[in-house]
N, C-alpha and C positions, 0 to 999 in steps of 0.2 A: 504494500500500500504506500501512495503518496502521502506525504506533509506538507503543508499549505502552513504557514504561518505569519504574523503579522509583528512585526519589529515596529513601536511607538519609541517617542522618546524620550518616556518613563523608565529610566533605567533601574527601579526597584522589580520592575516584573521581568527583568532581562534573565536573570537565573530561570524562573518557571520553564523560559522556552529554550534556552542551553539544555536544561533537563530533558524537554520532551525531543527534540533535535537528537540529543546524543545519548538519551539511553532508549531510546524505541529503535525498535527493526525498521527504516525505512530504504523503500527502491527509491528515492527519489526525496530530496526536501527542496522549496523553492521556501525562500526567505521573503514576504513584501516588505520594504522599508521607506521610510522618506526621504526622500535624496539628501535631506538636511542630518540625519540619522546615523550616529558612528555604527559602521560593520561591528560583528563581532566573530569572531574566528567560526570556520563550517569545514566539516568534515568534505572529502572529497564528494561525498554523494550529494553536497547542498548548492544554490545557487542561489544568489540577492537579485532579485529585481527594487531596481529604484522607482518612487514616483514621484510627483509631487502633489503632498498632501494638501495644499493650498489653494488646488485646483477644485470646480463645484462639485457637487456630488456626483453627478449624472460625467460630467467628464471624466471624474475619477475612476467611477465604475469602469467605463468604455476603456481606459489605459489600463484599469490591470486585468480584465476582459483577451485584451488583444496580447498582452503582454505575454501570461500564465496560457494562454491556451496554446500557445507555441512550444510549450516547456511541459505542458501536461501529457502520458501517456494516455491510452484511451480506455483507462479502469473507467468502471462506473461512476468510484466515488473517491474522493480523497480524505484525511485525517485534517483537522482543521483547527489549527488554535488561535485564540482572540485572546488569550492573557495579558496582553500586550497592545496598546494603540490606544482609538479613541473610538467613539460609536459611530461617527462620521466614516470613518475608515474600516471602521466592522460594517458598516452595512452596504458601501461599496465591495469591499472583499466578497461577502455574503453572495450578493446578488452578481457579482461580476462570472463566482462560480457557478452558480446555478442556470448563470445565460452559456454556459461555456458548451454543454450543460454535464456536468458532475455535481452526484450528492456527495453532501457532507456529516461527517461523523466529528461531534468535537472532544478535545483528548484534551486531555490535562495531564499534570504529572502529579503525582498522590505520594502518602506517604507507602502506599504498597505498588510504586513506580508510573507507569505510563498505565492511563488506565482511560478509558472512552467513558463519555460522561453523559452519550442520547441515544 
């Protein structure tokens, strides 16, 4: 399964998603961040797409739409974390997957490790 995940610039939630990133089994993780947004280190299997958060909602969606469907294999569904970001940016991510169109399953990391949470 893919990882779909969303890099804000709260950097108190940056551990949750290092967590889910690097202790889950994935084929695949795509990092969304804000171009303004320090990287943080990715295992060979991850990749950052930049955006710009600044951008209205409806654009935003369409950029990471066009972005992530370039990079998505053609599973059904991907793993999807929101621990991180803002709701503006969760509901473009949201919806940008669901036009792409892949379901999503949202994961967290627990204290009994990477665990899906719908």
């Amino acid at each position: 399964m893919e990882l779909v995940c969303f890099q804000g610039n709260d950097k108190q939630n940056w551990a949750q998603l290092n967590a889910v990133i690097n202790r889950g089994e994935w084929d695949n993780v795509l990092v969304i961040k804000d171009k303004n947004s320090e990287a943080f280190p990715l295992n060979e299997k991850g990749n950052f797409i930049e955006i710009d958060s600044n951008k209205p909602l409806l654009e935003l969606k369409k950029e990471i739409m066009e972005r992530t469907s370039k990079l998505l294999s053609k599973d059904f569904e991907v793993a999807l974390s929101i621990a991180s970001g803002t709701g503006k940016e969760h509901m473009a991510l949201i919806s940008a997957l669901l036009s792409v169109p892949v379901g999503i399953r949202l994961v967290a990391f627990t204290k009994k490790g990477v665990e899906f949470i719908n």
